[in-house]
ZALUMVO-365212 format. One line per field, with one value per residue (C-alpha): residue in one letter; x, y, z. Coordinates in steps of 0.05 Angstrom, whole numbers, plus 5000, padded with zeros to 4 digits. Layout:
// ZALUMVO-365212
r c(a_...)
x c(X_...)
y c(Y_...)
z c(Z_...)
//
This chain:
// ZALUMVO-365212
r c(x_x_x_x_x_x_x_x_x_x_x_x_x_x_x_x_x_x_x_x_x_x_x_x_x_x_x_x_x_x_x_x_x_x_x_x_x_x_x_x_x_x_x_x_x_x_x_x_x_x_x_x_x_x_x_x_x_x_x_x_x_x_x_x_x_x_x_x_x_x_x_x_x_x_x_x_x_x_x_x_x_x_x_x_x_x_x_x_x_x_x_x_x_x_x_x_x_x_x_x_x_x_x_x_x_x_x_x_x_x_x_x_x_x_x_x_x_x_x_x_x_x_x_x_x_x_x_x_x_x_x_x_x_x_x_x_x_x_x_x_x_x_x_x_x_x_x_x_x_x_x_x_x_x_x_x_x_x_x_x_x_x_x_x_x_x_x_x_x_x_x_x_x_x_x_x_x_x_x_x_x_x_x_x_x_x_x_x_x_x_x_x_x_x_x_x_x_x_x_x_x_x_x_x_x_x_x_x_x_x_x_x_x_x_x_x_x_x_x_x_x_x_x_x_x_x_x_x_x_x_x_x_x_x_x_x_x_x_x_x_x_x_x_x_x_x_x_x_x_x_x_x_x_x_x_x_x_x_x_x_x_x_x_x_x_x_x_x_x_x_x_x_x_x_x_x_x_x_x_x_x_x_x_x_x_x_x_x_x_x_x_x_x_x_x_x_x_x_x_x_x_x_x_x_x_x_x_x_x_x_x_x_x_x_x_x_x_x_x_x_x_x_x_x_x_x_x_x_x_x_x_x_x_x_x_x_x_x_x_x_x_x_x_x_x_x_x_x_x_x_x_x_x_x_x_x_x_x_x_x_x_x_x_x_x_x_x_x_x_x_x_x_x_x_x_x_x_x_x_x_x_x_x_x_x_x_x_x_x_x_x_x_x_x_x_x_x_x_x_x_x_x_x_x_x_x_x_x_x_x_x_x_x_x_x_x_x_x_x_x_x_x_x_x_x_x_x_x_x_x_x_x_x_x_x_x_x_x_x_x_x_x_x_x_x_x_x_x_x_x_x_x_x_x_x_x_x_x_x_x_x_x_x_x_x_x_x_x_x_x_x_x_x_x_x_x_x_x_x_x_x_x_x_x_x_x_x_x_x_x_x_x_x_x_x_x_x_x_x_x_x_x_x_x_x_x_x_x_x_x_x_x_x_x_x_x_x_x_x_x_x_x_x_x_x_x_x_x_x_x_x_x_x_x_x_x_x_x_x_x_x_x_x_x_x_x_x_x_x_x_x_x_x_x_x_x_x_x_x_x_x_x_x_x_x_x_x_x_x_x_x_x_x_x_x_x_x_x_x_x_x_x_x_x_x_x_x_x_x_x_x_x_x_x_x_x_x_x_x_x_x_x_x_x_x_x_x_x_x_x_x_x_x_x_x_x_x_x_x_x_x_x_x_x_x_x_x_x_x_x_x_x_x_x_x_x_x_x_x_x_x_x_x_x_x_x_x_x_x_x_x_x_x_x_x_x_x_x_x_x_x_x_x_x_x_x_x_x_x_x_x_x_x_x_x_x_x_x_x_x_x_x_x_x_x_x_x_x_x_x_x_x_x_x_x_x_x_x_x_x_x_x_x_x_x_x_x_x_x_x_x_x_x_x_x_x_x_x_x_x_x_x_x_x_x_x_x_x_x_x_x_x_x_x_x_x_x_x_x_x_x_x_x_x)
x c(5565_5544_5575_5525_5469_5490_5455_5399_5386_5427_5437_5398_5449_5462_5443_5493_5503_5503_5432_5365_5297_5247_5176_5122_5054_4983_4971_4942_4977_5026_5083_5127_5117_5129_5197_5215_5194_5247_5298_5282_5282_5357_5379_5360_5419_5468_5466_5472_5404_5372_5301_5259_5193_5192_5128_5088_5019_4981_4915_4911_4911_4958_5027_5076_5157_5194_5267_5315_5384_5426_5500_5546_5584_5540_5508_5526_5484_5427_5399_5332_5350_5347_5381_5344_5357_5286_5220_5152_5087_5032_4982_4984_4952_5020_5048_5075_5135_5168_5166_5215_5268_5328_5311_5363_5351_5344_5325_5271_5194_5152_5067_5004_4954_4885_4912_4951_5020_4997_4964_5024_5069_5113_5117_5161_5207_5273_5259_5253_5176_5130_5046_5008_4931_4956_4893_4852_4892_4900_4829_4804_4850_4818_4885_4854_4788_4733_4756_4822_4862_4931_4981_5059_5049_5020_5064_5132_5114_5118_5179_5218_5190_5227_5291_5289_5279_5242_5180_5201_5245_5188_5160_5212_5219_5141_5144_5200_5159_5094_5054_5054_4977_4984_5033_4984_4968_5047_5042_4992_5031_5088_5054_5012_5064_5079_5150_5169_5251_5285_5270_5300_5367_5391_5474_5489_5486_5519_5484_5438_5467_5422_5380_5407_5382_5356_5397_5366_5331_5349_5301_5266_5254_5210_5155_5139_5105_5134_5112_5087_5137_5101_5064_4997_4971_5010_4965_4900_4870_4822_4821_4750_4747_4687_4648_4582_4534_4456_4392_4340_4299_4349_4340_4261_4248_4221_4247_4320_4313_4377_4328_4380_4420_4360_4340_4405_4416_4354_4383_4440_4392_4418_4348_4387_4433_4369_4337_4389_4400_4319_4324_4375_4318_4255_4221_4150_4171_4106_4071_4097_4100_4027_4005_4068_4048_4129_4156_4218_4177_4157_4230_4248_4293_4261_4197_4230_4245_4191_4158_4187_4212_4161_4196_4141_4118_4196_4201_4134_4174_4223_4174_4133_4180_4253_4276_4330_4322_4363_4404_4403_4468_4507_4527_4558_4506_4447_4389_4318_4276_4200_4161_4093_4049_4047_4047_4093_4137_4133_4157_4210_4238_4230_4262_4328_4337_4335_4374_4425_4417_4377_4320_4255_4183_4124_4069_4004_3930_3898_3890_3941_4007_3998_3963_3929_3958_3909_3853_3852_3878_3830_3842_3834_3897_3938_3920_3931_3966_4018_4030_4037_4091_4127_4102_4133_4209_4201_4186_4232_4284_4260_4219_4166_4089_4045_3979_3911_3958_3937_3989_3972_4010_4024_4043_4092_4131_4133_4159_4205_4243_4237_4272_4335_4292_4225_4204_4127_4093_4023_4002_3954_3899_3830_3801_3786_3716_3677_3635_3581_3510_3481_3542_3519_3466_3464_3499_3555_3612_3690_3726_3773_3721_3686_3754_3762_3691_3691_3761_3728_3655_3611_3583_3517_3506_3453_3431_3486_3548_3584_3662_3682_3761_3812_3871_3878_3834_3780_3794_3794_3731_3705_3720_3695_3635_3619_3643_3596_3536_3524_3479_3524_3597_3616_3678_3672_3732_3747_3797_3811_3825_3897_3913_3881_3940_3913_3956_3940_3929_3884_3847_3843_3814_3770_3737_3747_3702_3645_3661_3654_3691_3662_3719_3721_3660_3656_3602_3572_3514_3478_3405_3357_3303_3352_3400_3429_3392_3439_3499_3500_3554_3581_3619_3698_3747_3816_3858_3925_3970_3982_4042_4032_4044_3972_3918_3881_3804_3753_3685_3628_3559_3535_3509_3467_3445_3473_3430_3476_3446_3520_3569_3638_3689_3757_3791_3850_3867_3903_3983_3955_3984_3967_4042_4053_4049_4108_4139_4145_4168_4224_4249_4224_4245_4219_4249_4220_4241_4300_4325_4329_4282_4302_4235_4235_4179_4171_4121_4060_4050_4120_4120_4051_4075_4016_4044_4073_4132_4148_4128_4179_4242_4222_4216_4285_4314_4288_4321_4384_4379_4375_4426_4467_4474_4484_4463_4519_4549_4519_4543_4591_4572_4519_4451_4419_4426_4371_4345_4398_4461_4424_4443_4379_4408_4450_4390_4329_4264_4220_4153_4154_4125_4047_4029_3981_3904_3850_3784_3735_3671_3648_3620_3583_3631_3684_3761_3799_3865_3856_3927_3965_4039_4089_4101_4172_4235_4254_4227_4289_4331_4302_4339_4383_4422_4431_4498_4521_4571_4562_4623_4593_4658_4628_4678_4732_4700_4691_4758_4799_4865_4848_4882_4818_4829_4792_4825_4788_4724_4733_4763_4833_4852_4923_4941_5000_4970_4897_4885_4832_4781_4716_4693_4687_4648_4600_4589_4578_4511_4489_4521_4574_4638_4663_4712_4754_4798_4872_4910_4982)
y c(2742_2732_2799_2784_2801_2859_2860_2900_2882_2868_2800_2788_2796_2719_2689_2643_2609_2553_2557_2498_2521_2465_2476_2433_2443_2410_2408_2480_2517_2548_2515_2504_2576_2593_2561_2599_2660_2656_2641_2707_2741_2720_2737_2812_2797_2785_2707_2642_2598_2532_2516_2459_2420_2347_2327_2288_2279_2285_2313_2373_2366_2312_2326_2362_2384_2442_2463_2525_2523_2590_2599_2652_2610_2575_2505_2446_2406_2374_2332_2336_2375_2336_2360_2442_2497_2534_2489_2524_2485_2509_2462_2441_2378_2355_2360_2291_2268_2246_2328_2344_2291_2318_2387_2395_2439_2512_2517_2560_2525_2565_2541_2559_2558_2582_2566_2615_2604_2592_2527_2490_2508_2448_2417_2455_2497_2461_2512_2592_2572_2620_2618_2654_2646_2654_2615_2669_2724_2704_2696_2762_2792_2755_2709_2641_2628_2601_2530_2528_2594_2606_2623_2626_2700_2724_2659_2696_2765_2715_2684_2751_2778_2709_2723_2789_2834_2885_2891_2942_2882_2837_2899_2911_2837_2828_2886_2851_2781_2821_2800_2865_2855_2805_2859_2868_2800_2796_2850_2830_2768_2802_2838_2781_2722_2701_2684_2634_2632_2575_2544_2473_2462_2394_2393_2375_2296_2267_2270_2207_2171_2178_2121_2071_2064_1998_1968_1973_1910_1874_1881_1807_1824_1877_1827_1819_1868_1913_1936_2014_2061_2127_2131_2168_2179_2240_2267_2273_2324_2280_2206_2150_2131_2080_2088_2068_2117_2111_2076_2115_2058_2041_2121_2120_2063_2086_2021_2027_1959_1954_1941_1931_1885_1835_1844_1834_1771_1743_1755_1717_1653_1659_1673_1657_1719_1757_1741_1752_1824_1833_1807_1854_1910_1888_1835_1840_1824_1775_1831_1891_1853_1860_1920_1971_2029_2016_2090_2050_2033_2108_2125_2065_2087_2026_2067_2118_2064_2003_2006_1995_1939_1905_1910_1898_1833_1801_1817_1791_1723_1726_1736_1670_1623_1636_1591_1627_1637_1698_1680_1720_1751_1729_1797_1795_1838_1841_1897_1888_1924_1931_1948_1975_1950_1894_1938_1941_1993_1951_1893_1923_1955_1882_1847_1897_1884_1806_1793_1841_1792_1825_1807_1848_1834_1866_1889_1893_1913_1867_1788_1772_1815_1851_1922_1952_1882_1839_1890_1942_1908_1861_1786_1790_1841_1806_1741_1720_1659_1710_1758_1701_1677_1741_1735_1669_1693_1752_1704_1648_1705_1686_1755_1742_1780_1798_1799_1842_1886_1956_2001_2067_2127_2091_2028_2071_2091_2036_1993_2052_2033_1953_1961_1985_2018_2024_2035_2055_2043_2041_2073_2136_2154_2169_2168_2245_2265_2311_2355_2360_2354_2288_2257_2214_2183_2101_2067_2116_2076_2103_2054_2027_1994_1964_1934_1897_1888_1848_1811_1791_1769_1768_1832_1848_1903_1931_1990_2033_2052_2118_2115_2184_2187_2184_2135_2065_2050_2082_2037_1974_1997_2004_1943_1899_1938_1902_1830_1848_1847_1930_1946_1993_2024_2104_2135_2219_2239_2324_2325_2301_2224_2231_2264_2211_2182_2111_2063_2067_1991_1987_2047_2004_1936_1979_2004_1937_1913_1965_2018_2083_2143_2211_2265_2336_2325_2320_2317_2380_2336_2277_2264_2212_2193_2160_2128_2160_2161_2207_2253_2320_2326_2395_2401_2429_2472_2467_2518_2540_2485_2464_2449_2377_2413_2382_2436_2454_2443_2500_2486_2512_2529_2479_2418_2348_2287_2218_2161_2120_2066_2061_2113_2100_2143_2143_2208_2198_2194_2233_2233_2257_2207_2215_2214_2202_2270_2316_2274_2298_2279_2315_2289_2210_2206_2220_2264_2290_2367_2368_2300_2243_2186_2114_2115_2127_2130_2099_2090_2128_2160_2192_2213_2209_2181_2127_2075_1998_2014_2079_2048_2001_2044_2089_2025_2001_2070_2077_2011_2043_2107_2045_2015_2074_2063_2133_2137_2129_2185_2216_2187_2230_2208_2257_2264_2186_2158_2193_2169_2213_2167_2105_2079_2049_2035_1971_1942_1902_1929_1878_1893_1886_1810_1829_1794_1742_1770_1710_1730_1761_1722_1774_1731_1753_1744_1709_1753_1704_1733_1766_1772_1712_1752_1729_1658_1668_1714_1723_1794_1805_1810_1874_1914_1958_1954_2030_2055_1993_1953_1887_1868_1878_1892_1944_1996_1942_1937_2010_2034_2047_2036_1971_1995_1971_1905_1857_1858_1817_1832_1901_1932_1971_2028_2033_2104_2107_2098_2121_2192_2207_2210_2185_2132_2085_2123_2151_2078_2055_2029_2041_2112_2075_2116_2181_2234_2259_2311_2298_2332_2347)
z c(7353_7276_7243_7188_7238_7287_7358_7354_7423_7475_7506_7570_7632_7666_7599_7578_7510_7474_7497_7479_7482_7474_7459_7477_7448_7406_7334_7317_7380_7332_7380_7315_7298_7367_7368_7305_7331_7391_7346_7308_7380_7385_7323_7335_7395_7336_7358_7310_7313_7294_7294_7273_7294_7306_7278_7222_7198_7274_7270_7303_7370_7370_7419_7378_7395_7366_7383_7387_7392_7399_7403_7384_7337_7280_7299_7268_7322_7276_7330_7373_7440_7495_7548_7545_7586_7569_7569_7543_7553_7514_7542_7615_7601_7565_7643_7647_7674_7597_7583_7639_7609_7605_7647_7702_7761_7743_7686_7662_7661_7632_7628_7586_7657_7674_7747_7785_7805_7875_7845_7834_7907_7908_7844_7808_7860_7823_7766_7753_7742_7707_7692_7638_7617_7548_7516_7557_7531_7452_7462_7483_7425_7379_7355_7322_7307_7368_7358_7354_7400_7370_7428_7402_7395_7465_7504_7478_7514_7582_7557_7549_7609_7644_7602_7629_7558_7551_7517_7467_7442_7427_7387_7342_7326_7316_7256_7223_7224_7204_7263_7294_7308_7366_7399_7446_7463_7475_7524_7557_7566_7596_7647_7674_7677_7746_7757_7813_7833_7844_7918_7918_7868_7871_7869_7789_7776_7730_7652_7641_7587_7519_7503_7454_7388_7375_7308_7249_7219_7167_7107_7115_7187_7172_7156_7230_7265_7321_7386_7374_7408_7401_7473_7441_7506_7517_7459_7508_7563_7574_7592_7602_7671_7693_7755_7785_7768_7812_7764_7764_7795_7854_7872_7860_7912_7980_8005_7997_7953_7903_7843_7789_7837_7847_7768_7741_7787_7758_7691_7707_7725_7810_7839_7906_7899_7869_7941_7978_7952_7956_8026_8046_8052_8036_8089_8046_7972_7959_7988_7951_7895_7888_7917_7906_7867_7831_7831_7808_7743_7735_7729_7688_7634_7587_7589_7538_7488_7484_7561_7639_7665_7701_7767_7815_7781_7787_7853_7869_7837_7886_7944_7918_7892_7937_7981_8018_8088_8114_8181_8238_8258_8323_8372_8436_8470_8434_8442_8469_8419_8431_8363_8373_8317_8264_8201_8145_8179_8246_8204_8170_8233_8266_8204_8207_8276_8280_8222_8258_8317_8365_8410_8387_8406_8371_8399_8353_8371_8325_8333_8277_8248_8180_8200_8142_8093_8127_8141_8086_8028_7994_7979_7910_7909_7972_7989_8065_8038_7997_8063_8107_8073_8074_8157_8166_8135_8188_8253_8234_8259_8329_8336_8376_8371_8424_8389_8417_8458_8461_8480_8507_8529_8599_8563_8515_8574_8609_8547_8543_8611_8605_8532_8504_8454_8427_8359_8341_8278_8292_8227_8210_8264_8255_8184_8160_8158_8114_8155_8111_8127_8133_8142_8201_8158_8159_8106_8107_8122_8134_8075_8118_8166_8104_8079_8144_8155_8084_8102_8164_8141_8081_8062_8014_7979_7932_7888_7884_7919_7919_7944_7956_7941_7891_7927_7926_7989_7942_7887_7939_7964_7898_7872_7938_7934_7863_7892_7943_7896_7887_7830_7817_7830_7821_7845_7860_7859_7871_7815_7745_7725_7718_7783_7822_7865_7865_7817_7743_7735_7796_7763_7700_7732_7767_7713_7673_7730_7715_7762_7743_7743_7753_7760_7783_7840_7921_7965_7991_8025_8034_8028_8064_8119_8158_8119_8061_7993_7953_7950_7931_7888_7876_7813_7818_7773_7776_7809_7816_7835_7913_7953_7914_7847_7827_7806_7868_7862_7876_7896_7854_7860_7809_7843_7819_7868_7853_7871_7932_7974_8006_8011_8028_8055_8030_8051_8079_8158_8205_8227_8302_8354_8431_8474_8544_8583_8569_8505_8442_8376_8337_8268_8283_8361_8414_8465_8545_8537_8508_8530_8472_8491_8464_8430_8345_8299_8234_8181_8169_8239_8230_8163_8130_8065_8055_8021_8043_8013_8041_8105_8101_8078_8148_8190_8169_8182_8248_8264_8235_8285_8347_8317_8311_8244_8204_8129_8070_8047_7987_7923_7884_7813_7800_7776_7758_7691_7654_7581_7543_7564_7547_7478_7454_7385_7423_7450_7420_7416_7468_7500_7568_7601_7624_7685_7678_7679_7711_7684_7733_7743_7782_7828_7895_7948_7896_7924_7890_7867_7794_7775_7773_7765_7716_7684_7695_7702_7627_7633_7670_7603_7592_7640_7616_7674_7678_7701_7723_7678_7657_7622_7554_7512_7479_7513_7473_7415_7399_7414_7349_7388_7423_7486_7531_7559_7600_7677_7723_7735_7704_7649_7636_7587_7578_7598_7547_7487_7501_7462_7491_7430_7476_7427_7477_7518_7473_7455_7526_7523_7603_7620_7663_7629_7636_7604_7656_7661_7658_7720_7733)
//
């Protein structure tokens, strides 16, 4: 004992001396302090100390060391301590394996943790282990300032609870150092430690020998540079991880279609891998190249900064100009698939199952595939030319079409026994109808019947023509109406311009074309000797909103004719589909009862959605449930990429490609093809490739270390000398980085 300093308090019972405590803490922790503060704990025991930090000009935050030495003889030891009996972590995300150098089998660990004790069962049972929440506690006492929580105070009421003081002791030392304000933080401390015994002590092995010093360099060797020995990464909680976060456009498409995939490949100059990644779920790109309403565009992240990509228009390139073929698959025992009806969904389904290398046969009503492509879509949008093409990829799979074959409820289950399985796509039913008087009055036609009526023969018009409807068969109707010579074209539509559901840039040819647009009016009659002379439009107010979110419309009492020599209905169509007796349908399949029928339902009789592309993301998925094929997992890398992760100051401000416009002669009974598409694929250099890396170097350039390297096809951060600071990825043009936490 030091007769100059008498024990005020006696030695802890099983404590033996020479005794090292080594403190492990950040920058700002107070773990220097800390360190001196258990030294003045000892000397109150009458003992000799020695304490020191190990530390330089880190910013705070940075990994700092402190040591303790106490003896009852005075220390002439000026070393480090390497080999210590007492460990304190401040910071748990310091937990490496360098910090328990030199820590033999029971000794005492004690950790700064939110976790409880229970948290880390296994991992430290060679110890007397003990857990505080000492950031928690220094916090609610008010020790430090928001920012930065100083803990050396409230961590040594834990540490003399391990040593097996009592808390009167810590007191008594706390008014000699003048910090008898964190007392209570202390005590706090002591009581809530848990304390873990020893359950696994290794048998004493034999001291590692202590590194050897490296000899010192003469002074004309100092010229050349040195590898850095001070492994900074132990200064970081945190460290960047990269991952493959979901585009906003890949998640927006109905049809499954890896958009970014395709575009970037296109980017890169290989239309063939472009195709092939198009190809892998999309069977009708020349198609929905044209007549897609592009949700995938609507989500665009581009749109934020100088406009979308023009998505639709580049993969309306692949569907014209690619020249891969996709192969159909060889199985041992392939399926015989009957697919009732021709439409996109029918085609889709068909397309999925050949290429898997299965037999399938479709069955469609009409004289030629295509559905509502070839009859309800005009030529000047989708030429036949452009959807056979798309036709001819589909059959060169060796599925074979049974044309002007009705199938009924009787045929359904017959098919059902003379097929492994039977997927139907036949489409909406009937068209909805108004019930409003005069409604049977000539020369009020259902829109759909005049589509196919004008695809299938020429049609003449005159005076004027009232489409009733707000979708894209409206527009289409609209818009063949004024090719068919009407005097003129007005759309009624029950609510405003913007909530029409039609797409915008058919909305704008349409009224390029002359038609006109009269908002927030339906039809509460129509008027003639026979056939129809005008419609009694009533006008409408907007309303709450619906199960659509859109403003519901309300009929009023306020009502005006409109001239119409032609009305044309475009209202939509029922989901009703007649079943053999006793079937039913149940989440897309059918089942007798409660027994599962090998009959699935896709497209628009299945789920209403009303659009090609929709229709073919269902017709692939009920091909899938035949197949057996369950859906992916749920990505795990959150929410899409949205705007704020994009950094738009790294990219060039470039307005998006337009396709090419033909100018409308307007010519009775002229459907040629208006938009001519895109000269080329240079507007795929616009994408910002969200989420997905593409080996820009920017993650390299930005990081102040340079401990980010180029590995393959990837990148790698050396874990040893990355601190953590995040430059790279708040640098990280596309979202594709991450700060993650650092785990023991």
């Amino acid at each position: 004992m030091d007769p100059q300093h008498p024990a005020e308090v006696p030695l802890p019972s099983g404590l033996s001396l020479p005794l090292e405590v080594r403190v492990h803490g950040r920058g700002g922790q107070g773990g220097v302090t800390c360190a001196k503060l258990i030294a003045a704990l000892f000397t109150q025991m009458g003992c000799f100390v020695q304490t020191f930090g190990d530390y330089g000009s880190e910013r705070s935050g940075a990994p700092i060391q402190a040591y303790t030495r106490v003896d009852r003889a005075p220390i002439r030891n000026a070393n480090k301590v390497y080999r210590p009996d007492h460990l304190l972590v401040l910071d748990e995300g310091l937990m490496r394996p360098a910090i328990f150098d030199g820590v033999e089998p029971g000794s005492l660990l004690l950790l700064n943790s939110a976790k409880p004790i229970e948290a880390f069962a296994g991992k430290f049972d060679r110890y007397r282990f003990g857990v505080v929440d000492a950031t928690a506690i220094a916090r609610e006492q008010g020790i430090g300032s928001a920012a930065v929580v100083i803990i050396n105070t409230t961590i040594l009421g834990a540490y003399a609870r391990l040593l097996g003081l009592p808390v009167t002791a810590l007191e008594k030392g706390f008014a000699k150092l003048g910090v008898s304000g964190d007392f209570a933080a202390a005590r706090q401390a002591f009581e809530k430690v848990e304390i873990a015994e020893v359950l696994a002590l290794e048998a004493p092995a034999s001291p590692a020998p202590l590194p050897v010093p490296p000899p010192v360099a003469s002074t004309l060797e100092h010229s050349k540079d040195f590898p850095p020995t001070v492994l900074t990464g132990t200064w970081s909680n945190q460290m960047p991880s990269y991952a493959t976060h979901d585009a906003p456009c890949n998640v927006a498409c109905p049809a499954g279609n890896d958009v970014v995939g395709f575009v970037q490949a296109l980017k890169k100059g290989d239309a063939g891998a472009a195709a092939g990644l198009l190809f892998a779920t999309q069977p009708l790109p020349s198609v929905c190249g044209r007549v897609c309403p592009a949700p995938c565009m609507g989500r665009c992240n581009r749109a934020f900064f100088d406009g979308a990509v023009n998505i639709r228009s580049l993969e309306r390139w692949i569907g014209d100009h690619a020249e891969v073929q996709p192969v159909r698959a060889s199985v041992p025992r392939p399926l015989h698939v009957a697919v009732v009806g021709g439409g996109p969904a029918g085609l889709s389904a068909a397309w999925k199952l050949a290429r898997d290398g299965h037999a399938v046969t479709i069955f469609e009503a009409g004289p030629a595939l295509g559905g509502v492509l070839r009859n309800g879509i005009p030529a000047f949008r989708l030429p036949e030319a452009a959807l056979d093409r798309d036709l001819e990829r589909i059959t060169a799979l060796g599925v074979k079409v049974r044309c002007n074959t009705h199938v009924g409820k009787n045929e359904l289950a017959q098919l059902s026994h003379d097929h492994d399985a039977v997927i139907v796509a036949v489409g909406f039913g009937a068209p909805v109808a108004l019930g409003v008087k005069g409604e049977h009055l000539a020369n009020i036609e259902q829109g759909l019947d005049f589509l196919d009526r004008a695809k299938r023969e020429p049609v003449t018009l005159s005076g004027s023509v009232v489409v009733i409807g707000g979708g894209n068969t409206a527009i289409d109707c609209a818009r063949t109406a004024v090719r068919c010579g009407a005097a003129s074209v007005t759309i009624a539509y029950r609510r405003g311009r913007k909530d029409m559901p039609a797409i915008a840039e058919e909305i704008h040819d349409a009224e390029k074309e002359g038609v006109r647009i009269l908002s927030y009016r339906t039809p509460v009659a129509f008027e003639g000797a026979g056939a129809v002379a005008s419609a009694l439009l009533a006008e409408m107010e907007a309303g709450p909103p619906d199960a659509s979110g859109r403003r519901r419309p309300v009929v009023t009492n306020r009502t005006s004719p409109l001239a119409a020599a032609t009305v044309l209905l475009a209202l939509g169509q029922k989901t009703d589909m007649p079943l053999p007796d006793g079937w039913s349908m149940k989440e897309g399949r059918a089942f007798h009862g409660d027994r599962a029928l090998p009959v699935y339902f896709a497209g628009d009789c299945a789920t209403g959605e009303g659009t090609v592309t929709h229709a073919i993301g269902s017709g692939r998925k009920a091909a899938e449930a035949v197949l057996g094929v369950h859906a992916p997992a749920a990505k795990t890398n959150g929410m899409p990429v949205a705007p704020g992760q994009i950094r738009f100051d790294h990219f060039e401000v470039a307005r998006p490609h337009e396709d090419r416009q033909i100018a409308v002669k307007m010519l009775a009974g002229d459907f040629s093809e208006v938009n001519a598409g895109l000269a080329d694929v240079s507007e795929a250099e616009r994408c910002f490739s969200c989420g997905h890396c593409t080996l820009c170097d920017t993650c390299i350039i930005s990081c102040p270390d340079g401990v980010i390297f180029r590995d393959g096809a990837g990148y790698r951060i050396d874990p040893q000398y990355c601190k953590g600071c995040g430059m790279c990825v708040a640098e990280c043009p596309r979202g594709v980085m991450a700060m993650q936490e650092k785990t023991v």
